[in-house]
C-alpha positions in Angstrom: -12.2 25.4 -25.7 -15.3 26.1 -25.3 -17.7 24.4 -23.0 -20.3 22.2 -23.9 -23.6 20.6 -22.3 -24.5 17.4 -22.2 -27.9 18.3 -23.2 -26.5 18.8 -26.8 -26.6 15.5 -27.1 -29.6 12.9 -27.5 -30.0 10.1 -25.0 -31.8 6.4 -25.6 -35.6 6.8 -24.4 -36.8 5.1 -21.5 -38.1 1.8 -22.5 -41.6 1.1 -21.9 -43.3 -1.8 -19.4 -43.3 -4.2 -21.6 -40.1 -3.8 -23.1 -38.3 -4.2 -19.4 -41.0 -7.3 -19.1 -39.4 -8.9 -22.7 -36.4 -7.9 -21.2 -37.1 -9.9 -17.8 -38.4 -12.9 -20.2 -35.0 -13.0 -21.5 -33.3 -13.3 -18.0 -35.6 -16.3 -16.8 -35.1 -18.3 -20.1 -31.2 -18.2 -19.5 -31.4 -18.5 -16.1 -34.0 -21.6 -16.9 -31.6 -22.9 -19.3 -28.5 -22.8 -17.2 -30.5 -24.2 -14.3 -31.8 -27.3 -16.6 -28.7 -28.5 -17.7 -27.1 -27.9 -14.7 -29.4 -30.5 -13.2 -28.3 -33.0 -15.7 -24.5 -32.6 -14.5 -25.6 -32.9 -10.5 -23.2 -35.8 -9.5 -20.4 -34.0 -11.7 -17.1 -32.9 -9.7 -18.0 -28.7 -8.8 -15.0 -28.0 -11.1 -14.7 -30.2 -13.7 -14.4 -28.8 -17.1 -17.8 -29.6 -18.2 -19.7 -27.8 -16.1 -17.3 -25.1 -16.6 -17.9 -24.9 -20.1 -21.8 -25.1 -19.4 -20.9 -22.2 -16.9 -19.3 -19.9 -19.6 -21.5 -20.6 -22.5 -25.0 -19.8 -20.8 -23.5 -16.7 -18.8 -23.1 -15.1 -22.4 -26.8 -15.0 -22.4 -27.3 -14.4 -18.6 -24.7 -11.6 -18.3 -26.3 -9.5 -21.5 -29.8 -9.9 -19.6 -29.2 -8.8 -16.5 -26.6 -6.0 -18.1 -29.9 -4.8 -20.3 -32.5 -4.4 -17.1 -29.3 -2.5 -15.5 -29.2 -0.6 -18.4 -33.1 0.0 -18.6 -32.6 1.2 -14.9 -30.2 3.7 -15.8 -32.6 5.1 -18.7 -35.2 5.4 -16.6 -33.2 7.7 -13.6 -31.5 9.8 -16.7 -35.1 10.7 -18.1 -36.0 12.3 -14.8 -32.2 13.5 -14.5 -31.0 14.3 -17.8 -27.8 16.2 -17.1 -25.7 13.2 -15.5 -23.4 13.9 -12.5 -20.1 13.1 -14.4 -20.7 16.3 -17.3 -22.1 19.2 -14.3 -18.5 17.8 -12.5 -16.7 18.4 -16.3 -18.7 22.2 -16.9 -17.7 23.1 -14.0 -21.3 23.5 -12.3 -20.3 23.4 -8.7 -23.6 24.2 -7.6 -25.7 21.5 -9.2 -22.4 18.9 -8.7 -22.8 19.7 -5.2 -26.6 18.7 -5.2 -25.9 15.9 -7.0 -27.1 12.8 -4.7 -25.9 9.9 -7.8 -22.4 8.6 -7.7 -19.7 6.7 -9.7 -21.0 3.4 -10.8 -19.9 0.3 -8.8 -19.4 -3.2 -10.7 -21.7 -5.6 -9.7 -20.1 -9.1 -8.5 -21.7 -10.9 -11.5 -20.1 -9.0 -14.4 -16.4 -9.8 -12.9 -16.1 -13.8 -13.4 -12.6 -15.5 -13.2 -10.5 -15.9 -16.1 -9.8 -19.4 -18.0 -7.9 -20.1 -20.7 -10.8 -19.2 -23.0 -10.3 -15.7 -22.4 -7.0 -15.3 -23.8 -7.3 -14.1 -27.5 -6.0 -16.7 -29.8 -4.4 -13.7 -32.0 -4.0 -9.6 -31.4 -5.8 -7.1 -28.8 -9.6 -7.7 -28.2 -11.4 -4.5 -29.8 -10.7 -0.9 -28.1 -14.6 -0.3 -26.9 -15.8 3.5 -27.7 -16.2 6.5 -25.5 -20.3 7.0 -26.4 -20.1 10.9 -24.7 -18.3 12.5 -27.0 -17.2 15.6 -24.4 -15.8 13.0 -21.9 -13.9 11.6 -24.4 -12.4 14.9 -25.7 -11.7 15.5 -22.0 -9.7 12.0 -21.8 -7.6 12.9 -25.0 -6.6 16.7 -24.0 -3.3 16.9 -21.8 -3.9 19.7 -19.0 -0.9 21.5 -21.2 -2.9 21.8 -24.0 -5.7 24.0 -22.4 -5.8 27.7 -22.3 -8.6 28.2 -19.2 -9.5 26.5 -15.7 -12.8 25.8 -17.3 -11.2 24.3 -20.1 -11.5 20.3 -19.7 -8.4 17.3 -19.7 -8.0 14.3 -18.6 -6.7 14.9 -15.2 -10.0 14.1 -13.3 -10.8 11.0 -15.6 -7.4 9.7 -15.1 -8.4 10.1 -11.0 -11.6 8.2 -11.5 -10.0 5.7 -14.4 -7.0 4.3 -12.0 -9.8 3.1 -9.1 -11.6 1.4 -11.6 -8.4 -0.2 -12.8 -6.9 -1.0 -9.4 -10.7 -2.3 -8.8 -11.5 -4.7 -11.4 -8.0 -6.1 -11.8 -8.2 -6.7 -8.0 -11.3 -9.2 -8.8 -10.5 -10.9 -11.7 -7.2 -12.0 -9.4 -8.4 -12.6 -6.8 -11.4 -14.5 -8.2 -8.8 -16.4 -10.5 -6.0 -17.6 -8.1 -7.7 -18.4 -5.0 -5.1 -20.0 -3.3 -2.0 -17.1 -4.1 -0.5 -15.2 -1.3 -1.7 -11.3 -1.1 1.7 -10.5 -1.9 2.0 -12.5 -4.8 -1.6 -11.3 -5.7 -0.3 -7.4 -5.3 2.6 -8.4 -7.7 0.6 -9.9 -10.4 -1.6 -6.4 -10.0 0.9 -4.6 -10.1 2.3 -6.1 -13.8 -1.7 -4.8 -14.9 -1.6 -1.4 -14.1 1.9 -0.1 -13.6 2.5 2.9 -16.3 5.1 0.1 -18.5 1.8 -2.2 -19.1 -0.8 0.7 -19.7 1.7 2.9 -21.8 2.2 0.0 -23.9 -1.4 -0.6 -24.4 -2.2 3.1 -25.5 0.4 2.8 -28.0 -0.7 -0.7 -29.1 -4.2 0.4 -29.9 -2.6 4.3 -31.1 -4.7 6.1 -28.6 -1.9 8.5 -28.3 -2.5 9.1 -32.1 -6.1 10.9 -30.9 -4.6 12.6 -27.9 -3.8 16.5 -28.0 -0.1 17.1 -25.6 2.7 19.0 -25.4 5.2 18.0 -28.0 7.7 16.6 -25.7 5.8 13.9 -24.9 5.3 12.1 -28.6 6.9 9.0 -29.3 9.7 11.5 -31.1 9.6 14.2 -29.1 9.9 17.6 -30.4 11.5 17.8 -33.3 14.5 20.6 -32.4 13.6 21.0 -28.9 13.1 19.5 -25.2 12.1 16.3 -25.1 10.4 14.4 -21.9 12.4 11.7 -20.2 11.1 8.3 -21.1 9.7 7.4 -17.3 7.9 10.7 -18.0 6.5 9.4 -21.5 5.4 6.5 -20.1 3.8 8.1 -16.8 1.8 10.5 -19.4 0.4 7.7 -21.9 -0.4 5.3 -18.8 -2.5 8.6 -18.1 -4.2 8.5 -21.0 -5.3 5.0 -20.8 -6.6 5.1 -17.4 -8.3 8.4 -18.3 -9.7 6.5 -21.7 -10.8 3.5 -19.5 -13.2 6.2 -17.2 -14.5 7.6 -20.1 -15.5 4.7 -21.7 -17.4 3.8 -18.2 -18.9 6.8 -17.7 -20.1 7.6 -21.1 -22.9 4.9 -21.4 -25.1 3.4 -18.8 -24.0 0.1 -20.0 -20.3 0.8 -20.2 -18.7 -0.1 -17.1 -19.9 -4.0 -18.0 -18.2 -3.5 -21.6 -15.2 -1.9 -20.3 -14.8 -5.0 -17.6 -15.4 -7.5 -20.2 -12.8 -5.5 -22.4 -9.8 -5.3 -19.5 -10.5 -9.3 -18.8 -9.6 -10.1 -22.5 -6.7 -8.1 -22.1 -4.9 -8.0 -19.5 -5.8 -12.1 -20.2 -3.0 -12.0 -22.8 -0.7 -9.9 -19.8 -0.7 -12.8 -17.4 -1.6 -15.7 -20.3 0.9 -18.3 -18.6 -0.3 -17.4 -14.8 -4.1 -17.9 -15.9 -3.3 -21.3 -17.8 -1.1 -22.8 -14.9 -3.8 -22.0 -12.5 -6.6 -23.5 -14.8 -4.7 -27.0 -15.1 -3.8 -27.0 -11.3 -7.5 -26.6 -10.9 -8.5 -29.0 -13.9 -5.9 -31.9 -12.4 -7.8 -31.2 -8.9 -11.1 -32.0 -9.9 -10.3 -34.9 -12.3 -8.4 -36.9 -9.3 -11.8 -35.9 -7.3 -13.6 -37.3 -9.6 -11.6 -40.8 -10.0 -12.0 -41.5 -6.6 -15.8 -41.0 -6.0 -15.4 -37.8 -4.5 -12.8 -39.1 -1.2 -10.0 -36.5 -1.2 -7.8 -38.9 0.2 -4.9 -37.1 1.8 -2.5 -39.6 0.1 -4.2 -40.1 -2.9 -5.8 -36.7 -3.8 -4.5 -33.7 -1.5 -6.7 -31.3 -0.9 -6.3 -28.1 -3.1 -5.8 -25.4 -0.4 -3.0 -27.5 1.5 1.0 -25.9 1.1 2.7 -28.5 -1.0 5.3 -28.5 1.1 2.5 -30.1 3.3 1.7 -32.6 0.9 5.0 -33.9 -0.4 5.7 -34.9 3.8 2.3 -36.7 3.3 3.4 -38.6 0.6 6.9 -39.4 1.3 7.4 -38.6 4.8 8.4 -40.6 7.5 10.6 -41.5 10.6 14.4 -41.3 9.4 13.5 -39.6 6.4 14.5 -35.9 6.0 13.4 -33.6 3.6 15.3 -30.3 3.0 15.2 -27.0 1.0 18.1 -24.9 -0.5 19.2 -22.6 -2.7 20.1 -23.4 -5.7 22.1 -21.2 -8.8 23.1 -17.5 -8.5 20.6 -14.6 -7.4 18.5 -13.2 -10.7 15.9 -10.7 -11.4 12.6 -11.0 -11.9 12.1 -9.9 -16.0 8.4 -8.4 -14.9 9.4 -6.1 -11.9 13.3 -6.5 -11.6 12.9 -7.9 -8.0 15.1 -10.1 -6.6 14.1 -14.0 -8.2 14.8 -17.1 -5.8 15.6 -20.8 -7.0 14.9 -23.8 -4.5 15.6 -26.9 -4.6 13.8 -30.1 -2.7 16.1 -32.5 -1.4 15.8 -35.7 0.0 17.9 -38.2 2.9 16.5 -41.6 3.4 14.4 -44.4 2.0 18.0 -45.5 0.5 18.5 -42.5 -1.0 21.3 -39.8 -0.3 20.9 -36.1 -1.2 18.3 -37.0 -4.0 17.1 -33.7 -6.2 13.6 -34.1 -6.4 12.6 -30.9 -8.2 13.1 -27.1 -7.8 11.1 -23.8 -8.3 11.2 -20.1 -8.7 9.3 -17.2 -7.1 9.5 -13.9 -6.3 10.3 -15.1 -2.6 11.5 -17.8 -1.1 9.0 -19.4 0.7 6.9 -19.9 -2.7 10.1 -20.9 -4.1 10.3 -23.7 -1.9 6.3 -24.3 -2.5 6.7 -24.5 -6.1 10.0 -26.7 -5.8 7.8 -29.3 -3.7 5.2 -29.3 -6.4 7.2 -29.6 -9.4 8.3 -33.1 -7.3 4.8 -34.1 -6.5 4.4 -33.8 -10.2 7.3 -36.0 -10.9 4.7 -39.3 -10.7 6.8 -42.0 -11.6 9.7 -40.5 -9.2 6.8 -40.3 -6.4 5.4 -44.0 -6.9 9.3 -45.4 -7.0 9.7 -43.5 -3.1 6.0 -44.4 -2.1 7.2 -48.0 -2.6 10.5 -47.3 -0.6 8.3 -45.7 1.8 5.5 -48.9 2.2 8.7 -50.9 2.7 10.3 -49.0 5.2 7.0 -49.0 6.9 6.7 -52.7 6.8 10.0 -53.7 7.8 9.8 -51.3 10.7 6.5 -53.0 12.1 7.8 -56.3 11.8 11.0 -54.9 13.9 8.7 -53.6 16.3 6.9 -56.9 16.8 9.6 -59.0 16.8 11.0 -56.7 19.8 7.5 -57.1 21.5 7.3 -60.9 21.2 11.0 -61.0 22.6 9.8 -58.6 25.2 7.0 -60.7 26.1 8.8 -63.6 26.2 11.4 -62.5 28.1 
């Protein structure tokens, strides 16, 4: 293969004063917008879903804007430094690569929001965005076993670069999106993102392995009267070629690293589609009982969002002579996502004229959450919650008129 300059290929021209000014225009008159109608929402609750959806629809305008003076940025450097960094490192150049003072690109906060339900397509993958350099994209398509020199480019390096970006931006997006989730539980649900099973089946999905030149042994069919890869291998290779894809498609256009995140949110969206909706209505059901009572996050009432449920359910129903306990419950099973061990919990409660009383279980990847999500699924339970608050305001009652009754006999004696 031979090699091939990126000076074969035409670039956008730098745009012109007035062009960035129209282009500045456009950010203040979203930004304007967004601020103005934000006004009108002041005394609303910080997350209800209005201003939510005010949020979302305006940053479609804001995001673009700010994405397009980014871009004009980028124009501007390449017209003085034609020959970008990423195709001297693909030639083979390790002269000028070594005197090269720009870098890989680095996501700005802005461009990687939290997910919401509104990401999740409603039917099929969200389009497969384009490599725009068409020698990095040959490079992301071409297995190292398909080359016949060193100088000869594959999608090693890209692969490199493409699985920090991944690792990266899924690392946001969940932490951004589940701010209350254990890093454990946050490495897990990363982990389901961008382990070779997920990517694999996304290169196949969208038949990027149909563009890709490698060994025969490592098609869907293998080769046809000979070796054949094992399947771990198969999958390891086209997980390759997605992350490889996924570098190329950042590094081929000035504005593709805000494309490419937009793409991976929609995505991997439909990966973790029940995670992303549970944590929405947790959030949702926060702010509306926020809202209800004037903005007093009563501990009994309205807990506040960050406290262990575990926590909360003691608040609620806790109190001298009542016990509250946490077991096993079922056999052992596997998690279906990572085949790690599964745990069941059960709440239990002694007291308030009740005897061993299941008040709800949950399931998590250990137990502690287990027990967490067993203590919400009860707090959830409303009507079982108000019949034990009762019990509890009884209990309470009775137990302060014993205890004056014993200091009026006390005093009296």
């Amino acid at each position: 293969m031979s090699k091939r300059s990126f000076s074969e290929y035409t670039s956008k021209d730098a745009p012109s004063v007035p062009q960035i000014l129209g282009h500045v225009d456009n950010l203040l008159r979203a930004a304007e917008a967004l601020k103005k109608e934000l006004q009108n929402l002041h005394d609303s609750p910080e997350l209800s879903d209005q201003v939510i959806s005010v949020l979302k629809r305006h940053n479609q305008k804001v995001l673009p804007a700010v994405q397009q003076l980014n871009q004009d940025e980028s124009l501007i450097i390449n017209q003085h430094e034609p020959e970008s960094h990423k195709i001297r490192k693909l030639d083979g150049d390790s002269k000028n690569a070594a005197d090269s003072s720009s870098g890989l690109i680095i996501p700005p906060p802005v461009a990687l929001t939290r997910w919401t339900p509104d990401d999740i397509p409603k039917s099929g993958l969200p389009p497969l965005p384009p490599v725009q350099d068409p020698v990095l994209e040959q490079a992301a398509l071409t297995h190292s076993g398909m080359t016949t020199s060193p100088t000869d480019m594959s999608y090693e390096r890209l692969e490199w670069i493409g699985d920090a970006y991944l690792y990266l931006i899924s690392t946001s997006f969940i932490y951004q999106t589940f701010p209350n989730l254990s890093a454990g539980r946050c490495s897990q649900l990363r982990e389901r993102l961008v382990k070779n099973e997920t990517l694999s089946s996304y290169t196949i999905q969208y038949k990027i392995n149909k563009r890709t030149r490698f060994p025969a042994e490592f098609d869907l069919l293998g080769r046809i009267g000979g070796s054949q890869a094992s399947q771990n291998a198969k999958k390891k290779v086209l997980g390759d070629i997605f992350e490889s894809y996924v570098a190329a498609a950042i590094l081929g256009s000035p504005n593709g690293l805000p494309q490419v995140a937009s793409w991976l949110k929609s995505l991997w969206s439909t990966t973790l589609a029940n995670e992303i909706r549970g944590e929405f209505k947790a959030q949702s059901n926060f702010a509306q009982n926020y809202s209800k009572n004037g903005g007093n996050a009563d501990e009994q009432k309205v807990p506040k969002q960050n406290l262990n449920p575990k926590v909360q359910l003691s608040q609620v129903i806790g109190a001298k002579g009542v016990r509250i306990s946490y077991n096993d419950v079922g056999e052992p099973k596997k998690d279906k996502h990572s085949g790690n061990p599964w745990y069941t919990v059960g709440v239990y409660l002694d007291g308030l004229s009740e005897k061993n009383l299941q008040l709800g279980t949950g399931g998590a990847l250990s137990k502690k959450e287990a027990g967490a999500n067993a203590a919400r699924s009860a707090l959830e339970n409303k009507s079982l919650m108000k019949r034990l608050q009762q019990k509890k305001e009884e209990l309470l009652r009775s137990t302060q008129l014993a205890e004056s009754a014993q200091e009026e006999y006390d005093n009296w004696a």
